[in-house]
C-alpha positions in Angstrom: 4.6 -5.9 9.1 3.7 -8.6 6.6 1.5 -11.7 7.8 2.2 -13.9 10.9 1.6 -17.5 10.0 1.4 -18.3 13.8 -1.0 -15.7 14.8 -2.9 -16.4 11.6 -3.1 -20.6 12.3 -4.6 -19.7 16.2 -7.0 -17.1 14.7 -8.4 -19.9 12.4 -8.5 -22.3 14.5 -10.1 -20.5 17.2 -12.7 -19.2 14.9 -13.5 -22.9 14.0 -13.9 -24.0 17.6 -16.2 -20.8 17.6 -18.1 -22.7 15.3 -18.5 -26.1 17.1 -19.3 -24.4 20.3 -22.0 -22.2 18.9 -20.1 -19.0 20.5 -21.8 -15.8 19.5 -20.9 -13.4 19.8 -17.7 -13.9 18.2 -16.3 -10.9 20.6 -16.3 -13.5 24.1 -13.1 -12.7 25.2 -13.4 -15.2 27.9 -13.3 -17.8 25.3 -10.5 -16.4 23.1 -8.6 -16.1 25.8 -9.3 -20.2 27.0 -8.5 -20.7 23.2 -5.3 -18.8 23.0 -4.3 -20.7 26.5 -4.9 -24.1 24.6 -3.2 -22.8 20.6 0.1 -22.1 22.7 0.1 -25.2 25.1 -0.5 -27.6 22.1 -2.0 -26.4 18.8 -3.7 -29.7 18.2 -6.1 -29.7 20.6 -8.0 -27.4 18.5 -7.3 -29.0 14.8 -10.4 -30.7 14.3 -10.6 -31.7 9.9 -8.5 -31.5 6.9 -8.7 -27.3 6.5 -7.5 -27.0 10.2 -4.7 -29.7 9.7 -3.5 -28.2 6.2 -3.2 -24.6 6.9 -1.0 -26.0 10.7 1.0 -27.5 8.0 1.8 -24.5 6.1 2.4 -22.3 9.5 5.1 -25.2 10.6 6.9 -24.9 7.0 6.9 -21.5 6.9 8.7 -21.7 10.2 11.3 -23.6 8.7 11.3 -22.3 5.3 11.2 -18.1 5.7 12.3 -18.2 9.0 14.9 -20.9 10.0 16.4 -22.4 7.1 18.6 -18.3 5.6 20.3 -19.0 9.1 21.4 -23.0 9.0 24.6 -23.4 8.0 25.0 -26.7 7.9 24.2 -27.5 4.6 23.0 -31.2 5.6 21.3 -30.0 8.5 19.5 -27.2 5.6 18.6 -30.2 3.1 16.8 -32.4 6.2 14.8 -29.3 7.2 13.8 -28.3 3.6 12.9 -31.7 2.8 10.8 -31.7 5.9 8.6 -28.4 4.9 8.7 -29.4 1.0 6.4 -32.4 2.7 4.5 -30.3 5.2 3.6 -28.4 2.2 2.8 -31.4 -0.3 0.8 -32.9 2.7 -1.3 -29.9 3.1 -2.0 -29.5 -0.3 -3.7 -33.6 0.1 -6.0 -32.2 3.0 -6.8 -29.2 1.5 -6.9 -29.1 -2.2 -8.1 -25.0 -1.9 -5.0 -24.1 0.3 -3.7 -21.7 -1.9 -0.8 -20.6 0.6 0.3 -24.3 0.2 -0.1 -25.0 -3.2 1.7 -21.3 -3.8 4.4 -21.9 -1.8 4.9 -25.9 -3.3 5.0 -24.6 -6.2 7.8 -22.1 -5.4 9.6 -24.7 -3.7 9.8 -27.6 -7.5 9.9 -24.3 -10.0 13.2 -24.5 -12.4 13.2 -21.1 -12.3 11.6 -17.7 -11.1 10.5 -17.2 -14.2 8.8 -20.8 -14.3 7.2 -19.5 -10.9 5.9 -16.3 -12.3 3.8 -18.2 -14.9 2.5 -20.5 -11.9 1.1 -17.3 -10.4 -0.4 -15.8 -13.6 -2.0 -19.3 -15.1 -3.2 -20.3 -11.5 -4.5 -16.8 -10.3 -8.2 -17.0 -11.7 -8.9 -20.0 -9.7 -7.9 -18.4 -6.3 -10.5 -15.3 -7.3 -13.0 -17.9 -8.4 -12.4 -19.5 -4.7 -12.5 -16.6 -3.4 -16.1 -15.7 -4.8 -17.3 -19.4 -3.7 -16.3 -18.5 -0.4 -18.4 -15.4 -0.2 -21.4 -16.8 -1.8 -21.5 -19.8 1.1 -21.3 -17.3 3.8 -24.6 -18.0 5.2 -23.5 -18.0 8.9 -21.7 -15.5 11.5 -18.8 -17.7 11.3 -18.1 -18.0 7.5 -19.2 -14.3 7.3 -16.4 -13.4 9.3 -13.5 -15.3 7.8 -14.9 -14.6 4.3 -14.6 -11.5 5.3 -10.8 -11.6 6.7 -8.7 -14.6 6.3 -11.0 -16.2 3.5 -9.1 -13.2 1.4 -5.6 -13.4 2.4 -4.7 -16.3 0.1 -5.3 -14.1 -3.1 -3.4 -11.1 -0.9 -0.7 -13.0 -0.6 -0.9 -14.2 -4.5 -0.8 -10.8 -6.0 1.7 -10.0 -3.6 4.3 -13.0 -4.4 3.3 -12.3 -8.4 4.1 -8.6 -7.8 7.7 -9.5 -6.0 8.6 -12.2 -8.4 7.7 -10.4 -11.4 10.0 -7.5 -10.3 13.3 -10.1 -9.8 12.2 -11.2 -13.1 12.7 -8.1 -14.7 9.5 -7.5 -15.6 8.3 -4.4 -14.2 4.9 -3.3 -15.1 4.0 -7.0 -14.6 5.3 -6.2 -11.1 3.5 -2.5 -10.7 0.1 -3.8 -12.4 -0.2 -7.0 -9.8 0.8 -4.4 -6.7 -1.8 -1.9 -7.9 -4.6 -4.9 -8.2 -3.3 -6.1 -4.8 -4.0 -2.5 -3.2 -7.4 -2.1 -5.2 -8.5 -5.3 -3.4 -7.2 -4.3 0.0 -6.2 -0.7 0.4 -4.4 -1.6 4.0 -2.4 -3.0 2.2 -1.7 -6.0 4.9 1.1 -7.6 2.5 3.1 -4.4 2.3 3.0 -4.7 -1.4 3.3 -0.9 -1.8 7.2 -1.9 -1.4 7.7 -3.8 -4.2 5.6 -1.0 -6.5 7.9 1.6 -5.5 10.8 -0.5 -6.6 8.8 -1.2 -9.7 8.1 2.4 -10.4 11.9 2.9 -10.1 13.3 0.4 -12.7 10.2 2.0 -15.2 12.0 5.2 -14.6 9.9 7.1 -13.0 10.5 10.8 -12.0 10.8 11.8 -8.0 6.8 13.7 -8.2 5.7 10.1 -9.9 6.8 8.2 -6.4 5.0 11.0 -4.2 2.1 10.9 -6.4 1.8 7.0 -6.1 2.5 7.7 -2.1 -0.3 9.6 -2.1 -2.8 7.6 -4.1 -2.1 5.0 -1.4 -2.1 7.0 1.8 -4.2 4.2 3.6 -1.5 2.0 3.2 1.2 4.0 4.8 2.7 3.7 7.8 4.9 5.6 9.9 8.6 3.9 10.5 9.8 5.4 13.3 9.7 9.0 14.9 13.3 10.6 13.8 12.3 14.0 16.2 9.2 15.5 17.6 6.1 15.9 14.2 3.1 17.5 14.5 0.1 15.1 14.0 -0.6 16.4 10.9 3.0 16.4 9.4 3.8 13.8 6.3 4.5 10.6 7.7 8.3 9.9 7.2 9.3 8.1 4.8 10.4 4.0 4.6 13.7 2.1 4.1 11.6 0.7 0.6 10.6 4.7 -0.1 13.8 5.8 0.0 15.8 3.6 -2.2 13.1 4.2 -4.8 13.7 7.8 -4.1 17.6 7.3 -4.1 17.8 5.4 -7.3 15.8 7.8 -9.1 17.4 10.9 -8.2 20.6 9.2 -8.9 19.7 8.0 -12.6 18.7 11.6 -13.1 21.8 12.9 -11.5 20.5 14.9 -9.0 23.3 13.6 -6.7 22.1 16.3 -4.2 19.2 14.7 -4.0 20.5 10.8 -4.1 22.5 11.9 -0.6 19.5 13.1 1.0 17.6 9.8 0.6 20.9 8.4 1.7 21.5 10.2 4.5 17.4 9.8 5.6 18.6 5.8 6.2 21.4 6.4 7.8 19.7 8.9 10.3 16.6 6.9 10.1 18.1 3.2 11.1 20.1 2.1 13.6 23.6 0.5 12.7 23.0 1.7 8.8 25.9 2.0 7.4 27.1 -1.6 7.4 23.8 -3.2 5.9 24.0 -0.4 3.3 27.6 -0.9 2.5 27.9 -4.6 2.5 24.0 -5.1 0.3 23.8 -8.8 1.4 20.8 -10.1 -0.3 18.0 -12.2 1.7 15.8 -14.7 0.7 12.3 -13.6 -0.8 9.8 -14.9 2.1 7.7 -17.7 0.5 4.3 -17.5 2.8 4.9 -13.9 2.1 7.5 -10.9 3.3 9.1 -11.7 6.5 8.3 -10.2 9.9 10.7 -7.6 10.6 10.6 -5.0 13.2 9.8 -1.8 11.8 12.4 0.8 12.0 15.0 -1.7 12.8 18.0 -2.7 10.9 16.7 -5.7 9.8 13.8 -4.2 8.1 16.6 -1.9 6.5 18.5 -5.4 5.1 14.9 -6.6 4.0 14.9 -3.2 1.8 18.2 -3.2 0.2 17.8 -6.9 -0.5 14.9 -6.8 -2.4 16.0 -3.4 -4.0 18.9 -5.3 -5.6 17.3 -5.1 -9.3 18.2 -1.6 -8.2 21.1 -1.5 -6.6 23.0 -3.5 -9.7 22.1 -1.2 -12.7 25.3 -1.0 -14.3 26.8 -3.2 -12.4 30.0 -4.6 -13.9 31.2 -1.7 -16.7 34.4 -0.3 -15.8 32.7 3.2 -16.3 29.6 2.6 -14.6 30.0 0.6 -11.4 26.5 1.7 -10.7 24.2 2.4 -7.9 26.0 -0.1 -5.6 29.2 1.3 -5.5 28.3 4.5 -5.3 26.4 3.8 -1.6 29.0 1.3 -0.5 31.8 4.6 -1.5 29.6 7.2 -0.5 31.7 9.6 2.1 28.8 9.2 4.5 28.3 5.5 4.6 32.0 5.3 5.1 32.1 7.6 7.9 28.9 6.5 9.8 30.6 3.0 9.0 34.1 4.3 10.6 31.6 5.4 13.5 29.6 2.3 13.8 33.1 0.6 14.3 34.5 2.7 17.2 31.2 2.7 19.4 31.4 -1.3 18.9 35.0 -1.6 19.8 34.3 1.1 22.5 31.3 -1.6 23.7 34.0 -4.5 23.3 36.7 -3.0 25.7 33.8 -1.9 28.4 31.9 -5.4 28.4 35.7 -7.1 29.0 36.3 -4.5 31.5 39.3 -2.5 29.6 37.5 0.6 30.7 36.2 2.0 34.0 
């Protein structure tokens, strides 16, 4: 799920000692595998100019950034770390002045304000295309064939992507669904899982239920299974995600089509495992800045990932005495609160075994 900064630092750097060596064809797995050996003892050994150095720099402040800094709490400990990456970032942009991942992210990091962020992405996008096109046109070699033809386009993946998701906490939702639907036109794999954020888009527009499938199915290379809830012929539908279903849930529940709203509820509860606390308590996570975090998919975390980034959902209404909104109607719901009673015996259950209360 998403992009892995650390996989995506050994690929490039492998691919550029490729180059030095001369290796062809770019399928020696001997040689990967010597490569590999070297990335995990000590990445530097294969950082050999400025491009090399600048995207390391990015991988090490993601690290920190999407995947270290949500859990520090100690808040001097969390200013000396984001200091730290805000550096790694400005120092990468030096080396490389084409890192787009680095100047994206920098960016992020010194914005007043998401909105202030948003306009970043729009005024700057045309020069990561043009890039983009330079990059293919200089391809005149196996080499820069290949990562013209790969990791040369994950920077403006990533841009649409980080547009589409920003755009969408900014409230502005066909800004949000336009950018997704580029991002999938340009790479119908969709390796940013940007389809996400478009269903969530779709939902604030008010979409209908057959609007959702139809955009599922416009996008079938995209999709994914989650995770096999019982036994599905190879042709079945593929079932449904955490991101699917809260677009599903919301728009039922607009339309109120309650039946309907506790289906898609009850899908994540059955679907995920320990649901009912992430779905009543709707903490909200940090937005990934390299791009959406690596999650496990199927697992409870992806599930947190979901509701947190559904929260321009989740918060319609929110706050009017007679609309408390979509929110409160999952936290209340008589099946989050008994899976959620549930959840709580097994652990207490689990508590009195691991202290040997029970035989």
């Amino acid at each position: 799920m998403a992009f892995d900064p650390i996989q995506e630092d050994c690929l490039r750097l492998i691919l550029e000692s490729m180059r030095r060596d001369r290796i062809y064809p770019l399928e020696n797995a001997l040689y990967f595998e010597s490569c590999m050996a070297s990335f995990n003892e000590d990445p530097a050994k294969l950082i050999n100019n400025d491009r090399d150095r600048s995207f390391h720099l990015v991988a090490k402040a993601t690290q920190t950034i999407d995947y270290r800094f949500p859990f520090i709490t100690d808040d001097s400990a969390a200013e000396k770390e984001a200091a730290q990456a805000e550096a790694q970032l400005r120092e990468a942009c030096e080396l490389d002045p084409r890192n787009w991942d680095a100047r994206r992210m920098l960016a992020a990091l010194q914005s007043e304000s998401n909105d202030t962020y948003v306009s970043y992405l729009i005024d700057h996008r045309d020069e990561v295309e043009r890039d983009l096109e330079r990059i293919n046109s200089e391809a005149t070699d196996p080499y820069s064939r290949e990562f013209a033809r790969d990791l040369g386009r994950r920077p403006l993946i990533r841009w649409l992507a980080a547009l589409s998701s920003r755009a969408l906490i900014s409230g502005r939702y066909r800004l949000a669904l336009s950018a997704a639907e580029e991002c999938l036109e340009f790479a119908a794999d969709d390796p940013a899982d940007v389809r996400h954020t478009a269903l969530l888009a779709l939902a604030k527009l008010e979409c209908s239920a057959e609007d959702l499938e139809r955009f599922q199915r416009k996008h079938a290379a995209a999709l994914r299974p989650m995770v096999a809830r019982a036994r599905r012929h190879h042709l079945a539908e593929k079932a449904p995600d955490a991101w699917a279903l809260l677009a599903e849930l919301s728009v039922r529940y607009r339309s109120f089509d309650f039946a309907g709203a506790t289906r898609a509820l009850q899908a994540l509860l059955q679907g995920y495992p320990n649901a009912a606390q992430p779905l009543y308590y709707q903490a909200e996570f940090p937005d990934g800045l390299f791009s959406r975090v690596n999650v496990i998919p199927g697992s409870e975390d992806e599930l947190i990932l979901a509701i947190s980034e559904a929260t321009p959902l989740l918060q319609e209404g929110f706050g009017a005495p007679d609309n408390a909104g979509l929110s409160v109607w999952i936290a209340n719901h008589e099946a989050v609160r008994t899976a959620l009673e549930n959840e709580d015996g097994r652990r207490r259950v689990a508590g009195r075994r691991s202290s040997g209360g029970e035989n």
